[in-house]
DRENLUMTOR-91512 format. One line per 8 residues: number of its first residue (from 1); for each residue x negated, y negated, z negated of C-alpha. Coordinates in pm, whole numbers. Example, Ala and Ser with C-alpha at 12.3 -4.5 7.8 and 13.67 -1.06 7.14 Angstrom:
2
1> -1230/450/-780 | -1367/106/-714
//
This chain:
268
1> 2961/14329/10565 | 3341/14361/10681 | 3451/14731/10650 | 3620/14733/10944 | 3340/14649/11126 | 3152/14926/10970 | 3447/15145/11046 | 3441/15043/11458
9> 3051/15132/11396 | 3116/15484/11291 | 3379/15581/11544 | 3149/15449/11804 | 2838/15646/11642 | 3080/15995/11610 | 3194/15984/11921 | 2888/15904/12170
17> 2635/16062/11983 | 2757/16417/12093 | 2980/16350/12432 | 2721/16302/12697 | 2753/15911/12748 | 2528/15786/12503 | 2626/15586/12161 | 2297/15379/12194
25> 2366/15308/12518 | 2771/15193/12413 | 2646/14999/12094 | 2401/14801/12302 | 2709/14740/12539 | 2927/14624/12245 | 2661/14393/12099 | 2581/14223/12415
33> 2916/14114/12540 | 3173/14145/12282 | 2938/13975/12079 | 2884/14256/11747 | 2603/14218/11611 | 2358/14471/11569 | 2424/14717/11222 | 2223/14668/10900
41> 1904/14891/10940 | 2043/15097/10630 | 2423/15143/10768 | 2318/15224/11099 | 2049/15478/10903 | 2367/15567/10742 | 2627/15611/11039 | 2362/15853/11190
49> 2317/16052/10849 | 2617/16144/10869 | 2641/16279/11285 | 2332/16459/11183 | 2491/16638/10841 | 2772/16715/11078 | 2592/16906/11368 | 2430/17089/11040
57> 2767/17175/10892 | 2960/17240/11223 | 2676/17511/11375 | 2571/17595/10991 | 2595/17998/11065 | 2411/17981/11392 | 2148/17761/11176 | 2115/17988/10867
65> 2129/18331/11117 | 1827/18159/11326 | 1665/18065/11002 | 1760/18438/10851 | 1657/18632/11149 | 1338/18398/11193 | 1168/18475/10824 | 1224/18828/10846
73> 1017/18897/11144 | 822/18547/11239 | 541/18736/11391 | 776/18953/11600 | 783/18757/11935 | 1080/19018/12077 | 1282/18887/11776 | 1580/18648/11900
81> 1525/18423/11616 | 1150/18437/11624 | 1182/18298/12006 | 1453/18106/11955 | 1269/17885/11658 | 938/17900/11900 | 1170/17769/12161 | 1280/17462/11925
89> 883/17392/11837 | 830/17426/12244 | 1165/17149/12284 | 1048/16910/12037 | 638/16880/12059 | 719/16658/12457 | 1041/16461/12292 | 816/16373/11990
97> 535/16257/12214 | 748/16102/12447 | 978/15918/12187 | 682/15774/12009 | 546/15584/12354 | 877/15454/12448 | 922/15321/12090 | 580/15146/12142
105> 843/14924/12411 | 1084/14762/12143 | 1261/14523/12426 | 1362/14824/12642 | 1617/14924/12342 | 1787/14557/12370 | 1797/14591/12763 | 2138/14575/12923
113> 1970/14639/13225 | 1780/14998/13086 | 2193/15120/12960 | 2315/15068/13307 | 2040/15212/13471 | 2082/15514/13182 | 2470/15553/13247 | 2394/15604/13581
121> 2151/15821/13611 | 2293/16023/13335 | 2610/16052/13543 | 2438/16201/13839 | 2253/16432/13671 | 2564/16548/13467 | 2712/16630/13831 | 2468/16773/13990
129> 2346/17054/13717 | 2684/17087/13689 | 2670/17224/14059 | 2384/17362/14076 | 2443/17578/13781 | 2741/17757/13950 | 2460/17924/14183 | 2358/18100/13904
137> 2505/18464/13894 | 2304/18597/13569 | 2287/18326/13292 | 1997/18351/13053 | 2058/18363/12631 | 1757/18117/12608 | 1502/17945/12857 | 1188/18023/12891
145> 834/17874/12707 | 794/17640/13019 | 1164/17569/13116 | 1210/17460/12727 | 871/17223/12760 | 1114/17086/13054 | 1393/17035/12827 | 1189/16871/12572
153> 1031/16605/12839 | 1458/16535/12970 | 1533/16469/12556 | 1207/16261/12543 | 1322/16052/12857 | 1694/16006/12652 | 1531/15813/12375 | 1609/15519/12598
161> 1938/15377/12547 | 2204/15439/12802 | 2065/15822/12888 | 2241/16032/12665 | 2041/16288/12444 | 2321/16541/12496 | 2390/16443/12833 | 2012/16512/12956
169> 1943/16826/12762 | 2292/17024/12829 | 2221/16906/13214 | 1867/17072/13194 | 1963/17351/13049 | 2177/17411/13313 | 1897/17368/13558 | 1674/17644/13430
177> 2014/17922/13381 | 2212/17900/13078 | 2560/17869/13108 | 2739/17546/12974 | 2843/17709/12633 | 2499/17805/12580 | 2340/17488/12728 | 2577/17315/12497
185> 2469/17527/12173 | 2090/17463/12270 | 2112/17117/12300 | 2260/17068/11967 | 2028/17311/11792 | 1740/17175/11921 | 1808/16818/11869 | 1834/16893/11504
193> 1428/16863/11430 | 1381/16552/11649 | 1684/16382/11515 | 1530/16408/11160 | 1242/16265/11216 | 1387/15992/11408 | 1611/15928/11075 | 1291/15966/10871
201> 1067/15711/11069 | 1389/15487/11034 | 1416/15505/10665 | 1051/15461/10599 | 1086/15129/10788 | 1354/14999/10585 | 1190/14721/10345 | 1525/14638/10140
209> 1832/14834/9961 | 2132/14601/9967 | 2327/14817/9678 | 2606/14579/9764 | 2681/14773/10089 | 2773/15136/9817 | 3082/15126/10006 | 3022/15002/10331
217> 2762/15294/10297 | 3035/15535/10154 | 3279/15509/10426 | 3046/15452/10729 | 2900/15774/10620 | 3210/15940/10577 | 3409/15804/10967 | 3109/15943/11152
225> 3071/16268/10996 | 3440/16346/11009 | 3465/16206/11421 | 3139/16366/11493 | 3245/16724/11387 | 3609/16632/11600 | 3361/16501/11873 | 3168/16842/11924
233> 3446/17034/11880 | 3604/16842/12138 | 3323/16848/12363 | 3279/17241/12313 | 3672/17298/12412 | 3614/17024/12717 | 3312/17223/12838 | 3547/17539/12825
241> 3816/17455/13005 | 3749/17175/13241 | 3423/17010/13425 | 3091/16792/13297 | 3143/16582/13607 | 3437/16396/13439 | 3159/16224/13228 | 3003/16167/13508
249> 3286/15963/13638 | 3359/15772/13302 | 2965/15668/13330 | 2946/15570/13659 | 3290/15350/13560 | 3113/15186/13293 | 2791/15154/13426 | 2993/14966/13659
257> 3183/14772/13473 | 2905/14660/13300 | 2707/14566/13555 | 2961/14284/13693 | 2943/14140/13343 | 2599/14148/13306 | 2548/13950/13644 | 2849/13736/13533
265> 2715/13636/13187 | 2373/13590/13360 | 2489/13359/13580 | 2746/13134/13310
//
């Protein structure tokens, strides 16, 4: 496999898979009409191995304080930790149900149609929580039991390429009171247990270990670890200073952009 290619792969991975646009959604783009074709089960098992080990190393204090905080007092519902690792259990039990029926719908992941559909809804929803979370004049540290079930059935719905895991759970956190920061932290955090087992079901289905691809493996790795810790740093620092509904904008752009050539290539 040509290392470049695997190198275009990464960046891609790094940077979508935390800014709110959707890298499934962008490498089903790329595949369709620039003609890439789709990653080697094991370096695309690889490219998201490393986004994953870098949400764990960039938010590794939060992680070990939660996990800290949890084990001394699990029982202790008043406990932040306790409630914030019952909140995670709450996020993931709809996103795991969820995921696991859309998955059932293999074409759906191959649909041009389904990413521009995604972009754009992702893009409205971005603006809109956006706006409706400045009516908010006491944010909440975490949501509640039922507002996190919520959360968990928006990251279920973002399995679907084209609506952006990030993108749908910062924008529903938002809906139910936490401030962006906060909505932003959550989001990562509780992506964490559904993203492994998304990486485990896709390692147990790979058949064959090409050892030939060590390196193709090494450095895939490598490019989307380093631009996904840049990418969530860059996306905390965005969230600080300026507005969600930019995203919005660049989806709505690209969801229309790639909707005149999807009816063009249709119609050649």
């Amino acid at each position: 496999m040509n290392i470049l290619y695997t190198v275009f792969q990464s960046i891609i991975q790094g940077l979508t898979e935390f800014l709110p646009v959707s890298s499934s959604g962008h490498l089903v783009i790329f595949q369709q009409f620039l003609k890439i074709k789709q990653p080697n089960l094991l370096i695309d098992l690889t490219l998201h191995s490393g986004t994953f080990v870098a949400i764990i190393i960039f938010f590794r204090k939060k992680i070990f304080d939660i996990i800290y905080g949890f084990f001394k007092k699990p029982f202790d519902l008043s406990n932040y930790e306790t409630d914030y690792v019952l909140k995670i259990i709450t996020v993931s039990i709809p996103t795991g149900i969820m995921g696991l029926l859309i998955y059932k719908f293999s074409e759906v992941f191959e649909s041009v149609f389904v990413v521009i559909i995604g972009f754009f809804l992702t893009g409205i929803l971005l603006i809109v929580a956006e706006k409706i979370s400045k009516k908010f004049n006491n944010y909440k540290i975490l949501p509640s039991f039922s507002q996190a079930f919520i959360i968990g059935l928006f990251q279920g719905i973002a399995v679907l390429p084209g609506f952006s895991r990030s993108g749908w759970t910062i924008s529903a956190a938002l809906l139910v009171g936490l401030s962006a920061s906060q909505a932003t932290e959550f989001s990562f955090i509780t992506g964490i247990v559904p993203l492994f087992f998304a990486l485990l079901l896709e390692f147990l289905s790979i058949k064959n270990i090409d050892l030939n691809l060590g390196f193709n493996l090494i450095v895939g790795f490598s490019v989307s670890f380093i631009v996904g810790i840049v990418a969530i740093k860059v996306l905390l620092e965005f969230i600080r200073r300026y507005k969600l509904w930019l995203f919005g904008i660049y989806l709505f752009t690209i969801a229309f952009i790639s909707c005149i050539l999807w009816i063009i290539t249709r119609n050649l």
